[in-house]
C-alpha positions in Angstrom: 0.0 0.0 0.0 1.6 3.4 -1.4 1.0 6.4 0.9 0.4 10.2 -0.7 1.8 12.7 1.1 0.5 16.2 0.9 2.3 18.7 -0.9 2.6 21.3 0.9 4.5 23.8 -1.6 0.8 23.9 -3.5 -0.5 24.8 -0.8 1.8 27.9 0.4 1.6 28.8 -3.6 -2.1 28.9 -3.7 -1.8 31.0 -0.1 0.2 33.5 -1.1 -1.6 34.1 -4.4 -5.0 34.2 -2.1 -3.3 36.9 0.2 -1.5 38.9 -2.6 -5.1 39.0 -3.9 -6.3 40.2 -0.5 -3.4 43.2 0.2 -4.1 44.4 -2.9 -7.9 44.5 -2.4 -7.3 46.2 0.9 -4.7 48.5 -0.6 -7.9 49.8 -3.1 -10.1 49.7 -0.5 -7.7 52.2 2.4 -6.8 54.2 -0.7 -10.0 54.9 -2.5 -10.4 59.0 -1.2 -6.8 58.9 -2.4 -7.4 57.6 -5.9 -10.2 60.0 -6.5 -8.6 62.6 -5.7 -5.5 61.5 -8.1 -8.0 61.1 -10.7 -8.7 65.0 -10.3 -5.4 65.8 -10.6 -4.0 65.7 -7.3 -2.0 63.3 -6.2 -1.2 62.7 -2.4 2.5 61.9 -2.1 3.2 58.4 -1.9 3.7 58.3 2.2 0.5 59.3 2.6 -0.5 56.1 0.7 1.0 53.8 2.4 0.6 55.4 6.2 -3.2 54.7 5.6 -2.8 50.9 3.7 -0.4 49.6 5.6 -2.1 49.6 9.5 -1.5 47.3 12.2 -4.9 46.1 12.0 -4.5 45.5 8.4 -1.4 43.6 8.9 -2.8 41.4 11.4 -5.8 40.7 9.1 -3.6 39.3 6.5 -2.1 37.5 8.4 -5.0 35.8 10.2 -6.7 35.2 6.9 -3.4 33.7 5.5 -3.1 31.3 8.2 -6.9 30.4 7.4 -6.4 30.0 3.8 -3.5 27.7 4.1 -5.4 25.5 7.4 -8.3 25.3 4.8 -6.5 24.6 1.6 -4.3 21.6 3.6 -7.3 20.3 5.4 -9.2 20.1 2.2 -6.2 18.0 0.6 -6.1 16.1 3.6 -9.7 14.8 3.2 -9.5 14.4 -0.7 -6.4 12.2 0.0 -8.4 10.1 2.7 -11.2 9.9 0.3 -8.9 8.9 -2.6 -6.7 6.1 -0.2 -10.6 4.7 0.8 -11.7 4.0 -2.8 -8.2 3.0 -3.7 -8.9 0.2 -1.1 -12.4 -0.6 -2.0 -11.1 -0.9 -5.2 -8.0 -3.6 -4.0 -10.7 -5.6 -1.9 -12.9 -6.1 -5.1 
């Protein structure tokens, strides 16, 4: 009986992508006032930017939602795997 291991570089892939994803929706979201008012023509400096994106609170949100992405995406591997080793078995008893 062959055991699959999960691979976990798949998983910290897909996490990363999922939290890139997220900063940058949080970047849009903290910096909306200051994207309107570049679209008028004036631009906020670039420190300004970044002092209201780039909080504590937001830091600890990515975080908290990387760690859940990457519990969720290895616990759904780890039941697919079970599921596949069960039929695999059903499938050597036949």
């Amino acid at each position: 009986m062959e055991t699959t291991k999960i691979n976990h570089s798949k998983i910290i892939i897909r996490t990363l992508l999922k939290v890139l994803v997220m900063i940058v929706i949080i970047f849009i979201l903290n910096s909306w006032p200051s994207i309107m008012q570049s679209f008028k023509g004036n631009v906020p400096p670039l420190d300004y930017w970044l002092d209201h994106s780039f909080k504590p609170s937001n830091i600890i949100l990515i975080v908290g939602f990387g760690a859940y992405f990457y519990y969720s995406d290895w616990s759904k591997t780890k039941e697919a795997l079970k599921k596949e080793k069960e039929i695999n078995e059903k499938w050597d008893n036949i």
